[in-house]
Backbone as ProteinMPNN parsed JSONL, in Angstrom:
{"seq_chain_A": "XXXXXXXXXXXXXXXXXXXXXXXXXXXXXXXXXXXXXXXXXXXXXXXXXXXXXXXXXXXXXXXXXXXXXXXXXXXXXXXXXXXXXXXXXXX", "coords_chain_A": {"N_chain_A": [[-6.122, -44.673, 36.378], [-6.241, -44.882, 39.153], [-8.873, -44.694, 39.598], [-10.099, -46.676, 38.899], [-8.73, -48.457, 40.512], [-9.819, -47.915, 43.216], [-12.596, -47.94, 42.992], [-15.653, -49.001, 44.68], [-16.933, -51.824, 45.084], [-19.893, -53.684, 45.458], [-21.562, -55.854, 47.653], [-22.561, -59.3, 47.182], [-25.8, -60.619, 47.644], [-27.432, -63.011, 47.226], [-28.792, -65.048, 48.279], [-30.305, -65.823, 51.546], [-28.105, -68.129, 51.907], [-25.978, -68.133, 49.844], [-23.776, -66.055, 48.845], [-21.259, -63.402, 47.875], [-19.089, -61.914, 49.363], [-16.968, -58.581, 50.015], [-15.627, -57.976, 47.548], [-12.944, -56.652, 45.008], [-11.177, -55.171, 42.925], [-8.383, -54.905, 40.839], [-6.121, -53.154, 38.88], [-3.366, -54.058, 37.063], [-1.228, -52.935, 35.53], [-0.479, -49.801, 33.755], [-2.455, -47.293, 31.938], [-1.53, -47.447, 28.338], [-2.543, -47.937, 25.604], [-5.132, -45.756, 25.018], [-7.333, -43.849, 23.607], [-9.341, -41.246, 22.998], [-12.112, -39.603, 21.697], [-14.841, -37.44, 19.93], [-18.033, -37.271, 19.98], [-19.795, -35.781, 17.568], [-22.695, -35.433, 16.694], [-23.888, -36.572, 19.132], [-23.243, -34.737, 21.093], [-21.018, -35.449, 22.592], [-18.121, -36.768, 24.768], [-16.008, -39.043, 24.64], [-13.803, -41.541, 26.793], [-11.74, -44.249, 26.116], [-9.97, -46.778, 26.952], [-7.787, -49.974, 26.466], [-7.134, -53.053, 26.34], [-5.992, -53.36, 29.415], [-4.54, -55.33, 32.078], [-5.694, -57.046, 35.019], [-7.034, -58.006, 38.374], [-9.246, -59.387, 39.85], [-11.027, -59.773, 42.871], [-12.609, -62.073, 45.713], [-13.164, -61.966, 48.424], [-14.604, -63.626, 50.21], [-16.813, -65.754, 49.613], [-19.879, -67.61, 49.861], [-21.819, -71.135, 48.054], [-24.382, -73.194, 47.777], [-25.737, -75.821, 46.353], [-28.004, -78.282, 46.329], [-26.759, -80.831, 48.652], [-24.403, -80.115, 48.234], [-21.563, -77.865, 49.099], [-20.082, -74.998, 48.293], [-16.746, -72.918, 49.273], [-15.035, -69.911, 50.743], [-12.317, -68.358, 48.766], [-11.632, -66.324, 46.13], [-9.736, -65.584, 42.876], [-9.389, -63.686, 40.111], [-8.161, -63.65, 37.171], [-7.538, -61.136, 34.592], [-6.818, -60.406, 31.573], [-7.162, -59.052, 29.219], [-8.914, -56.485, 28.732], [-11.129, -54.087, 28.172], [-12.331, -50.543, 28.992], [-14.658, -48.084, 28.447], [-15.681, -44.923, 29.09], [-18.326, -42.315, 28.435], [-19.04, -38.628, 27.765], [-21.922, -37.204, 28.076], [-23.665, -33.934, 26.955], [-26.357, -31.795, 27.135], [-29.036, -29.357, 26.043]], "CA_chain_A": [[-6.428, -46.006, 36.826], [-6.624, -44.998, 40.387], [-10.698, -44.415, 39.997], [-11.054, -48.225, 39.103], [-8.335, -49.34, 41.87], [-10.612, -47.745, 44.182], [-13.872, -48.769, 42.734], [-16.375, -49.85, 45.034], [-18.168, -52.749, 44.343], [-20.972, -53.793, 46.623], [-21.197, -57.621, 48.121], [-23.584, -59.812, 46.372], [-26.384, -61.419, 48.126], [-27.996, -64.147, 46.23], [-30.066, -65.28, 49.002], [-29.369, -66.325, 52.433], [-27.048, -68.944, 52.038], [-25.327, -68.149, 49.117], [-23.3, -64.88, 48.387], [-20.256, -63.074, 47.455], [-18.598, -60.489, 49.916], [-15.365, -58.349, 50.01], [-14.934, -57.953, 46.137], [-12.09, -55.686, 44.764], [-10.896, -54.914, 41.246], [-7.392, -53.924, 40.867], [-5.747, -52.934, 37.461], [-2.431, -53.985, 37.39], [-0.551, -51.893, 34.556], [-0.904, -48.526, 33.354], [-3.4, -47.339, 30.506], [-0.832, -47.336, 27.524], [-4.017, -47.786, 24.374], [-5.612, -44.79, 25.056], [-8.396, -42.964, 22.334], [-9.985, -39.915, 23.175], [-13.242, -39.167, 20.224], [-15.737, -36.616, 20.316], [-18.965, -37.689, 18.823], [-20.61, -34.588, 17.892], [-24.295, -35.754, 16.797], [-24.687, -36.832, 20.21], [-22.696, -33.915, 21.872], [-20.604, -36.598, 23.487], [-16.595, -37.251, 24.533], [-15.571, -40.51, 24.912], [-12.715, -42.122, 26.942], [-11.653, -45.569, 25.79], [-8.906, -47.758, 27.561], [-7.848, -50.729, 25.945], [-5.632, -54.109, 26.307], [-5.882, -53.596, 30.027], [-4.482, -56.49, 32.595], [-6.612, -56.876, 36.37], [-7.372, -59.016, 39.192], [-10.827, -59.444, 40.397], [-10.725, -60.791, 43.769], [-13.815, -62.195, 46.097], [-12.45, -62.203, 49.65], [-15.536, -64.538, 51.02], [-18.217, -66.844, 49.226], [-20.536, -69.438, 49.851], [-22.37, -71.151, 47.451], [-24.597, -74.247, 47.698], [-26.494, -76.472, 45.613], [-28.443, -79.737, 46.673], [-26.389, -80.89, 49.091], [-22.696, -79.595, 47.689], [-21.196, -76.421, 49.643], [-18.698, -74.665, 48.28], [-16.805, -71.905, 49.89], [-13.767, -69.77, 50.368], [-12.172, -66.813, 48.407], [-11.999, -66.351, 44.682], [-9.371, -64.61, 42.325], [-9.391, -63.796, 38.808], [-7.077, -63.061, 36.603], [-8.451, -60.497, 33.853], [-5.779, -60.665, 30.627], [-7.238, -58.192, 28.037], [-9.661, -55.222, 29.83], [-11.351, -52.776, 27.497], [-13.08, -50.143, 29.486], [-15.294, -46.989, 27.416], [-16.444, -44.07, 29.459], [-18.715, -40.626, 27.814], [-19.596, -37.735, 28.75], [-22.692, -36.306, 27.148], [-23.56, -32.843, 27.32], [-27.541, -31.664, 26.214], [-29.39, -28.134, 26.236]], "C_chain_A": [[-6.713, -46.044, 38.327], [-8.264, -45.056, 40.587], [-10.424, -45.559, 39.855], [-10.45, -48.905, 40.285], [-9.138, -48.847, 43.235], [-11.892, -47.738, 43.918], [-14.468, -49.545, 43.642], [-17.188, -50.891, 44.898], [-18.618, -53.585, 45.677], [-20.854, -55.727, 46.629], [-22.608, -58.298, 47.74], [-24.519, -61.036, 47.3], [-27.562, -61.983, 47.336], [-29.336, -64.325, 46.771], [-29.595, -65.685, 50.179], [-28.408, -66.791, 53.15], [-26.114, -68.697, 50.908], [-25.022, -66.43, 48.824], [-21.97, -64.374, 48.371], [-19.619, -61.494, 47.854], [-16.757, -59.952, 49.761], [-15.169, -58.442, 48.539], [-14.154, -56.376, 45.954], [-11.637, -55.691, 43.114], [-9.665, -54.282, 41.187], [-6.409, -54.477, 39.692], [-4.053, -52.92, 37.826], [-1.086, -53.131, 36.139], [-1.377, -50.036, 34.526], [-1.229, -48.419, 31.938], [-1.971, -46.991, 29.345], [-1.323, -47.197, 26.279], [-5.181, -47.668, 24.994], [-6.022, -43.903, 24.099], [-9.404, -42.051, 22.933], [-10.901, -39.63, 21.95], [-14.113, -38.148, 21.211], [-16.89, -37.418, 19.299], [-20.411, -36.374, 18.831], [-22.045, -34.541, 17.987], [-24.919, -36.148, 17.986], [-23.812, -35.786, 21.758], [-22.198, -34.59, 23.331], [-18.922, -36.63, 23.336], [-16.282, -38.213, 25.222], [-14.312, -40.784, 25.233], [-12.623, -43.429, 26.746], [-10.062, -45.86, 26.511], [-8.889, -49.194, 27.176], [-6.769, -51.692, 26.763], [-5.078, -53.966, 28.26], [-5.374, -54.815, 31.382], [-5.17, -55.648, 34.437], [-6.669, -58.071, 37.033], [-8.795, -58.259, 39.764], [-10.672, -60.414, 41.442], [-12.126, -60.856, 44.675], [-13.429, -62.699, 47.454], [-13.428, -63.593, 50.575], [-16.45, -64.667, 50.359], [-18.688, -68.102, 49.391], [-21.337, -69.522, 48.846], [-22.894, -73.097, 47.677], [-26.247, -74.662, 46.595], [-26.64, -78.035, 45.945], [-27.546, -79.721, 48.166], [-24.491, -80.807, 49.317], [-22.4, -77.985, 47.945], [-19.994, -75.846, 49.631], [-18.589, -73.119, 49.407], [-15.615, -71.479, 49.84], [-13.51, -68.579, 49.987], [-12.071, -67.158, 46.646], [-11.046, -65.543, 43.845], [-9.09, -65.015, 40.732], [-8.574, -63.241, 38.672], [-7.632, -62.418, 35.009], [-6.822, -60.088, 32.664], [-5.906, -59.482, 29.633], [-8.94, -57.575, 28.257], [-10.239, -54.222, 28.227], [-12.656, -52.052, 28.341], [-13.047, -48.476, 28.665], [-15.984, -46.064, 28.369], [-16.37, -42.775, 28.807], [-19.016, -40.025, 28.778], [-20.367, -37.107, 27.462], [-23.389, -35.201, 28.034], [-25.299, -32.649, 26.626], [-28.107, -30.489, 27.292], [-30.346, -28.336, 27.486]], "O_chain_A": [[-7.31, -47.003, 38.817], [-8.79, -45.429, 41.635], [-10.403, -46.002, 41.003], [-11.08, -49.679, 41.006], [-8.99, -49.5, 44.268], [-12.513, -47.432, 44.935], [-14.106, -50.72, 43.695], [-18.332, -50.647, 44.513], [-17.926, -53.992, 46.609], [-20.283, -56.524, 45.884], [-23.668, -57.75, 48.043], [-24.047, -62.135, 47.591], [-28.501, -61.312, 46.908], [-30.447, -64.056, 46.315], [-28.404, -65.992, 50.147], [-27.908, -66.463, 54.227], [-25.089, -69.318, 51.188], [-25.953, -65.653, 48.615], [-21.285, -65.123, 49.067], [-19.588, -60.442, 47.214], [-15.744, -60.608, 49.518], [-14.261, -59.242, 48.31], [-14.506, -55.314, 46.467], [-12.078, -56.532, 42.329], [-9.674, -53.082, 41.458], [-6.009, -55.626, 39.507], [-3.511, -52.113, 38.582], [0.056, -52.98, 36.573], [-2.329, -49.456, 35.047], [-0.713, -49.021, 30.996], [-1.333, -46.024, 29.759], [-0.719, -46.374, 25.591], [-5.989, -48.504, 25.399], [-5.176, -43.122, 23.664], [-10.421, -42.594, 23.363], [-10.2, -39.357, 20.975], [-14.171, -38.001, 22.432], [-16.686, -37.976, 18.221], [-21.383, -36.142, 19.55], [-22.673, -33.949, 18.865], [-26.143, -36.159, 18.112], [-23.816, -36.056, 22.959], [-22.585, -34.47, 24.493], [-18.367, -36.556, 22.24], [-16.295, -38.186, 26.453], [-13.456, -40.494, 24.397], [-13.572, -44.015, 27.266], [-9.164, -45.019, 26.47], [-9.91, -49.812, 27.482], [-5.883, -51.329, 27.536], [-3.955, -54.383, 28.541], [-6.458, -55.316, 31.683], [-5.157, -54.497, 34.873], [-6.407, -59.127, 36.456], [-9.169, -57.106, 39.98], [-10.313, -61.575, 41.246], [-12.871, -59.884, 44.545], [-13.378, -63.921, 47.591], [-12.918, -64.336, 51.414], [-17.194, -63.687, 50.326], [-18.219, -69.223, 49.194], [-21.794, -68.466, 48.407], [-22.095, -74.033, 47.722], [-27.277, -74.056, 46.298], [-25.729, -78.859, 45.876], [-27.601, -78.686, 48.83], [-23.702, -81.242, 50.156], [-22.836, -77.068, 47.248], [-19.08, -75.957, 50.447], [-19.459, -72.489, 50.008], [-14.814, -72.13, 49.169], [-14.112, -67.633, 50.494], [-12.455, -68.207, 46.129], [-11.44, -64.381, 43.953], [-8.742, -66.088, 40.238], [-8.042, -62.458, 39.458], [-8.138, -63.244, 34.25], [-5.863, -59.497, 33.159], [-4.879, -58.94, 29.224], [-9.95, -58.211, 27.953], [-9.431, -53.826, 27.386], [-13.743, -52.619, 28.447], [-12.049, -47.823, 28.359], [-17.14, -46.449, 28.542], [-15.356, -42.125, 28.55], [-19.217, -40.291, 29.963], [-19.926, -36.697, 26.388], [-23.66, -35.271, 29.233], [-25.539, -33.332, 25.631], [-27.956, -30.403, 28.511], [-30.909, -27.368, 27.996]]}, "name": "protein", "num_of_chains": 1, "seq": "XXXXXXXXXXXXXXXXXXXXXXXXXXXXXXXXXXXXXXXXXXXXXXXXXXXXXXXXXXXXXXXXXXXXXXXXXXXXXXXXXXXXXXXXXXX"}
């Protein structure tokens, strides 16, 4: 879980006035439903992580529409996470 708590994720510019900097992602348990497959027809091994809990946080955004400007910071609360990474292998 340390690769996703240190997961970069890049700051989102919309357009001038509106965008979404300083985002972070941090997994607050440890992987416990955990599946390991091989899938041979595609000479592939798959990690799966399930039932995950996370915060998604957005340290600075503006956002406007018409004349209504929001702004501020942003945090989520992420309840049930399933994240699937392969690795395929070919001649």
């Amino acid at each position: 879980m340390d690769l996703l708590n240190n997961l970069e994720i890049p700051d989102i510019e919309i357009d001038s006035e509106n965008y979404l900097h300083d985002n972070t992602l941090e997994v607050d348990q440890s992987a416990n439903d955990v599946i390991f497959s091989v899938i041979e027809e595609k000479n592939e091994f798959r990690l799966q992580v399930n039932n995950l809990k996370a915060k998604f946080r957005v340290g600075d955004f503006r956002f406007q529409e018409w004349i209504f400007v929001e702004y501020g910071h942003i945090e989520v609360d992420i309840n049930d996470m399933d994240i699937s990474v392969g690795l395929s292998f070919s001649n």
